[in-house]
C-alpha positions as CSV (number, residue, x, y, z in Angstrom):
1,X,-16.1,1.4,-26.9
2,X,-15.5,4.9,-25.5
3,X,-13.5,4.4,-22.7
4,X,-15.2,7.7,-21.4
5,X,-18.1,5.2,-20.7
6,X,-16.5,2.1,-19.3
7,X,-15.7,3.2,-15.5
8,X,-19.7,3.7,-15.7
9,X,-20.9,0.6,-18.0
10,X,-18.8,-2.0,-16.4
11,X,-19.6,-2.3,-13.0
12,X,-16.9,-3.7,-10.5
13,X,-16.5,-7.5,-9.5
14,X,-17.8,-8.8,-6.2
15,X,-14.3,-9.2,-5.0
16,X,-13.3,-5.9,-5.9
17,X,-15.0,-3.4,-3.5
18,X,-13.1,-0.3,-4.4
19,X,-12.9,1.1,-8.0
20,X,-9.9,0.1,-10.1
21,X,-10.2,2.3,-12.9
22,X,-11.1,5.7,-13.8
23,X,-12.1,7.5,-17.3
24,X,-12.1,11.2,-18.6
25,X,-11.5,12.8,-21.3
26,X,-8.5,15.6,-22.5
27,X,-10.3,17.3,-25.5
28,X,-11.1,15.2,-27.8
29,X,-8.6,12.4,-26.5
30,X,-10.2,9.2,-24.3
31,X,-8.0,8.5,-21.2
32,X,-8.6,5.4,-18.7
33,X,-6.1,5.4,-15.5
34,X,-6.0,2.2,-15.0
35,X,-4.8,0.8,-11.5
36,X,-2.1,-2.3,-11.5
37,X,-2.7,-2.7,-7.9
38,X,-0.2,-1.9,-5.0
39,X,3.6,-2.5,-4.1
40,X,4.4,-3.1,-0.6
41,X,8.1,-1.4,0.3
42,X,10.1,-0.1,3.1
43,X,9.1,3.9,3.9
44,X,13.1,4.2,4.0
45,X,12.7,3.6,0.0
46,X,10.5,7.1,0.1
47,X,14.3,9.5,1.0
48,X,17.4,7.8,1.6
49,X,18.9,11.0,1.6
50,X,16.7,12.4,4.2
51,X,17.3,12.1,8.4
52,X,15.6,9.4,9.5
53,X,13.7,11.3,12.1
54,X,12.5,14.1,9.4
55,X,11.7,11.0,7.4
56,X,9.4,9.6,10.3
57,X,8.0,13.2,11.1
58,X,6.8,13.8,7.1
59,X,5.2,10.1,7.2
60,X,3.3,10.7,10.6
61,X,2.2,14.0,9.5
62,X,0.6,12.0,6.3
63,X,-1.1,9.8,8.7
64,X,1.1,6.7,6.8
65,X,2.8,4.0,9.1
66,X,6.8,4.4,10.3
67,X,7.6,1.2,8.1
68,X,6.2,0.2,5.0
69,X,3.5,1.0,3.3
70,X,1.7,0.2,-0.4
71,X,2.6,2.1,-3.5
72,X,0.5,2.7,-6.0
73,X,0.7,1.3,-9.2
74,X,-1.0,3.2,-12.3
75,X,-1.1,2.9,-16.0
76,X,-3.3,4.9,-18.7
77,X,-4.5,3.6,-22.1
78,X,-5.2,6.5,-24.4
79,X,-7.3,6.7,-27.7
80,X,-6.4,9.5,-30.0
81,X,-6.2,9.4,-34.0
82,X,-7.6,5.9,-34.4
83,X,-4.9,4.1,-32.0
84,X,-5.2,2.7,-28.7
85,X,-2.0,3.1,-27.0
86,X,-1.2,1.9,-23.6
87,X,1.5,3.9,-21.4
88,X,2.9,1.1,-19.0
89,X,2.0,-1.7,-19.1
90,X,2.6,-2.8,-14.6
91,X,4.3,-5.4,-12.9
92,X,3.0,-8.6,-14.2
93,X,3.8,-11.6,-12.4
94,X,7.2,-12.0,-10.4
95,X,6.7,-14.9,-7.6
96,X,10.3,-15.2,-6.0
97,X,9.3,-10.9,-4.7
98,X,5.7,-12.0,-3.5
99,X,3.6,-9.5,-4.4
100,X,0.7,-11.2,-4.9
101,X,-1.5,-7.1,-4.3
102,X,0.1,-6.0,-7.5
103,X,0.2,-7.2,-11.2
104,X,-3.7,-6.6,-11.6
105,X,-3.4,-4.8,-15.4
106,X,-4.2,-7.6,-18.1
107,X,-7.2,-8.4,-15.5
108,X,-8.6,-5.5,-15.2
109,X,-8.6,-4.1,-18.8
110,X,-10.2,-7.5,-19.3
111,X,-13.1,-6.8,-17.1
112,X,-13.3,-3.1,-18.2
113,X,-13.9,-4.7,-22.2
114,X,-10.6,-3.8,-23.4
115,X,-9.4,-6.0,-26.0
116,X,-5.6,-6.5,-25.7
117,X,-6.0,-6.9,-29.9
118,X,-7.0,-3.4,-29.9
119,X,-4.0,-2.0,-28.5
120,X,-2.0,-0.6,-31.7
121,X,1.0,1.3,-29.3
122,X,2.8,0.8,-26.0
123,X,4.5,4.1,-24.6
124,X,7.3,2.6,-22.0
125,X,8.1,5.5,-19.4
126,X,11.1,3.6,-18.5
127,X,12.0,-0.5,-18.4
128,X,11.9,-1.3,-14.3
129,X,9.9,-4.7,-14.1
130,X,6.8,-2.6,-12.7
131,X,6.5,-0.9,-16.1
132,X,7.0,-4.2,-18.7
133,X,5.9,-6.9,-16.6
134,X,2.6,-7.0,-17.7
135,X,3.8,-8.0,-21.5
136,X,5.6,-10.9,-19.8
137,X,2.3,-12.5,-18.5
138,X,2.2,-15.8,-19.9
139,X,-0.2,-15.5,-23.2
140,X,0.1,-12.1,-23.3
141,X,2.3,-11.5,-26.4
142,X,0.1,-13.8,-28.0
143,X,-2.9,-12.0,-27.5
144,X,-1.5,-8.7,-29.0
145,X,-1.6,-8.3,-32.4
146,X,1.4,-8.6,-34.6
147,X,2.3,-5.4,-35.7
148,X,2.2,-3.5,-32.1
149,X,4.7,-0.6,-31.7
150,X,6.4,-0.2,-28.5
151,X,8.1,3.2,-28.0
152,X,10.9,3.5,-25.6
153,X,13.8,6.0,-25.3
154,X,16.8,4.5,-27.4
155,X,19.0,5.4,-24.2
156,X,16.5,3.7,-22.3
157,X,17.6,0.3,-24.4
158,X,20.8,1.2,-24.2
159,X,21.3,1.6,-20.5
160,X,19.7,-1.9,-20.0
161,X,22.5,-3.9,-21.7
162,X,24.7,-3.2,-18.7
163,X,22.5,-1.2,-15.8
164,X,24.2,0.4,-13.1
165,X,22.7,0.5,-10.1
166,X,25.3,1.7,-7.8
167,X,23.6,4.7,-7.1
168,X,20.1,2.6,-5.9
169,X,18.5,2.0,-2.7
170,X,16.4,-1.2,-3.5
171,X,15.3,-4.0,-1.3
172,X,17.0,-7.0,-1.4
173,X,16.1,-8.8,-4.3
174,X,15.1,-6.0,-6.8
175,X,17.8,-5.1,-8.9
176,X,18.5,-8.7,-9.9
177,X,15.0,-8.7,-10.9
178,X,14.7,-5.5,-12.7
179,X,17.5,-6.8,-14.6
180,X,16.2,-10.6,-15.6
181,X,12.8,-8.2,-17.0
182,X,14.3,-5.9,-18.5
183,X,16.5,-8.2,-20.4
184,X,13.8,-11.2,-21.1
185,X,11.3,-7.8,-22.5
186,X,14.4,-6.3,-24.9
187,X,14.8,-10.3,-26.5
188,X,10.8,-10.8,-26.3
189,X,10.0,-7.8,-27.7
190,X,12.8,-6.1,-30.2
191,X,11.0,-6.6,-33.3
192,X,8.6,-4.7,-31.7
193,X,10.4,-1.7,-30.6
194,X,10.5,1.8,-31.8
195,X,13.6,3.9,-30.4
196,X,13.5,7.6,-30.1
197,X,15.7,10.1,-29.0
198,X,14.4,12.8,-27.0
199,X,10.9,14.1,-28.7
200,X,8.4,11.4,-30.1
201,X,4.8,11.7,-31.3
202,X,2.8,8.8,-31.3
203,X,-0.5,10.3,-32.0
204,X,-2.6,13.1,-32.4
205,X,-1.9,15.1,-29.5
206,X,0.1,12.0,-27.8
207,X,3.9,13.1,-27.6
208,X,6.4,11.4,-25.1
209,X,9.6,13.2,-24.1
210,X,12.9,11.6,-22.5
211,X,13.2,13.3,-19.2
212,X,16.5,11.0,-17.3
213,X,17.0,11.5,-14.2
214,X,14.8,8.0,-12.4
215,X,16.6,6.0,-15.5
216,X,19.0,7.5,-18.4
217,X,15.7,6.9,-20.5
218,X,13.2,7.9,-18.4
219,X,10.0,9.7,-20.1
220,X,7.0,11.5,-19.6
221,X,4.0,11.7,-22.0
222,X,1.5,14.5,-22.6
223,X,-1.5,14.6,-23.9
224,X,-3.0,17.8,-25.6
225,X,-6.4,18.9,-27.3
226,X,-8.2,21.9,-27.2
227,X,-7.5,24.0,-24.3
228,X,-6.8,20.9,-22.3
229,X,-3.7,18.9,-21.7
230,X,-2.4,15.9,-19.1
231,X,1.0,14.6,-18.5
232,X,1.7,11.4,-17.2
233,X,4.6,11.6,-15.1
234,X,5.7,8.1,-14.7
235,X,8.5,7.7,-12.1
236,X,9.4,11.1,-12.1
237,X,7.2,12.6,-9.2
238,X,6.2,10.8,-5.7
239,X,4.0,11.9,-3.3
240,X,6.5,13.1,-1.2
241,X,8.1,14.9,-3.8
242,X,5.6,17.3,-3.6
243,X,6.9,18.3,-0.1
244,X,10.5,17.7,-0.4
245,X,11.3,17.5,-4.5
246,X,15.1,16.9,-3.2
247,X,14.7,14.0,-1.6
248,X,15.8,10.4,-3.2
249,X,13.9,7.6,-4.1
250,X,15.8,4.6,-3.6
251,X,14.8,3.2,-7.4
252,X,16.3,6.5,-9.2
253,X,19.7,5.6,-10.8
254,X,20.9,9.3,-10.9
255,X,18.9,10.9,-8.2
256,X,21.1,14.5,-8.5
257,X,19.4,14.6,-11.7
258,X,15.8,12.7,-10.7
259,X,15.6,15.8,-8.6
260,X,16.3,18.4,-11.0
261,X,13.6,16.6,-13.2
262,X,11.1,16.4,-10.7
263,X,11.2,19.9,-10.1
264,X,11.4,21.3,-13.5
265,X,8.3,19.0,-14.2
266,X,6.6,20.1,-11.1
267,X,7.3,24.0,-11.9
268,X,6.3,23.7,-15.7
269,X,2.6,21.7,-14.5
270,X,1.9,24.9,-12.2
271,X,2.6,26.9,-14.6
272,X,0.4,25.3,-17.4
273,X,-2.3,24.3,-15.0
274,X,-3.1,20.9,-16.7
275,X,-3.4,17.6,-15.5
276,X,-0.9,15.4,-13.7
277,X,-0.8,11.6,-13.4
278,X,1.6,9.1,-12.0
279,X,2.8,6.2,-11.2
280,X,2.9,5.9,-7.7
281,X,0.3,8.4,-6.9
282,X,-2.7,7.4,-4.8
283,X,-5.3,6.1,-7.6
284,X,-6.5,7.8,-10.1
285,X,-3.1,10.1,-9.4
286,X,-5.4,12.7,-11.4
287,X,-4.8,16.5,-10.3
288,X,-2.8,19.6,-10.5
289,X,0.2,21.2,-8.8
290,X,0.6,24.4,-7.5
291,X,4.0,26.4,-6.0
292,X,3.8,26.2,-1.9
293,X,6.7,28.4,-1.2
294,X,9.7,26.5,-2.2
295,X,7.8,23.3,-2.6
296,X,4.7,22.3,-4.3
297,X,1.2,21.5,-3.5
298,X,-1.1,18.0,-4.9
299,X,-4.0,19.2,-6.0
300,X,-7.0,16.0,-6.6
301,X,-9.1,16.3,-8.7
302,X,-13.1,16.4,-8.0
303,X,-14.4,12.8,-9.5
304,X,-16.4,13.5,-12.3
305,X,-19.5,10.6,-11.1
């Protein structure tokens, strides 16, 4: 299947009124954003650093509500070079946080056709529980096929035997559980994973780079072929971070250095002009930066119908 095709062949379910995934291609190189579904959490989480009135003042100038509101969740499964490789792989299934709006990934590359069998790579931008979770879905591993690479930053490994999170901001409740996932993934998975150190290529035109910063580990991956190129950002750039790159998010466990990231990354994409995905990023997250003084401009993307 080209996946260029499936946001048009498969149409969506009844109970899904709003499109969930979205297809393009980079060159030569098929890319499906897929959407894990959304993450309800404080607006505080958004710039602990930040005053809490200049907080409140960027949020009502977004038209986005004082208190919480829902992140976006996004992952991308690429095909390049005969391999189907998904980056991320969502939140999965966590009852005790009750987030019943997110973990939609293994169901909705179901219902876009996408066999689970056929996916020969997993890129990990990081190991938060929003970015494994969905390979802890009961039946899951058993669905995948037996020789599956997973590539992760070896410092990313590293820094989950014994996580510090003293420079964190979570909600009550997270960092116990983005411990338990990252710890039940590393035994669950070890035989499967494939360390690097900072530069990796997976794939024709599929090379993932160790950024830090949001974790010690933390990486992005670009795609390039042809002329074009896309980088998915992971946790590395926020909407807000567009506005205020020096802000801290309260899941960044060296946010000095999250910001420096951020910004380098920001700077190099409107430079280069190519594509930006993320994370967090209103789905698809698919557009292009540009320099607004000293901060930085989203630029969507017209959907290609």
């Amino acid at each position: 299947m080209n996946l260029h095709n499936t946001s048009r062949a498969v149409g969506s379910r009844p109970e899904e009124l709003v499109p969930s995934r979205y297809a393009l291609k980079v060159g030569e190189i098929d890319v499906l954003v897929i959407s894990d579904g959304v993450l309800p959490l404080p607006t505080a989480m958004l710039a602990h650093n930040a005053a809490p009135r200049v907080r409140a003042a960027w949020l009502d100038n977004m038209f986005l509500p004082p208190d919480a509101f829902d992140w976006a969740l996004n992952a991308v499964l690429v095909r390049s070079g005969g391999k189907t490789i998904l980056i991320d792989a969502g939140l999965g299934s966590d009852p005790d946080l009750h987030l019943p709006r997110a973990g939609q990934l293994i169901r909705r590359l179901d219902a876009a056709g996408i066999d689970l069998a056929s996916v020969t790579d997993v890129v990990l931008t990081h190991m938060h529980m929003d970015h494994v979770g969905g390979l802890l879905v009961d039946g899951v591993k058993e669905r995948l096929r037996p020789d599956l690479q997973i590539h992760v930053a070896a410092a990313e490994v590293k820094f989950w035997e014994s996580p510090d999170f003293t420079q964190t901001n979570m909600p009550q409740g997270f960092p116990d559980a983005l411990r338990a996932a990252a710890k039940r993934f590393t035994k669950e998975y070890h035989n499967h994973l494939r360390q690097f150190d900072e530069v990796h290529e997976v794939a024709p035109g599929v090379v993932v780079r160790r950024t830090g910063g949001h974790t010690p580990g933390h990486s992005v991956v670009r795609l390039t072929s042809g002329a074009d190129a896309l980088t998915f950002a992971g946790d590395a750039v926020f909407t807000v971070g567009f506005d205020h790159p020096d802000w801290h998010n309260g899941f960044e466990h060296d946010p000095e250095e999250a910001a420096r990231v951020r910004v380098r990354l920001l700077r190099e994409l409107a430079e280069t002009g190519e594509m930006l995905v993320a994370t967090h990023m209103p789905f698809p997250s698919v557009g292009r930066v540009a320099v607004d003084g000293d901060a930085f401009r989203f630029v969507p993307i017209f959907w290609d119908y």
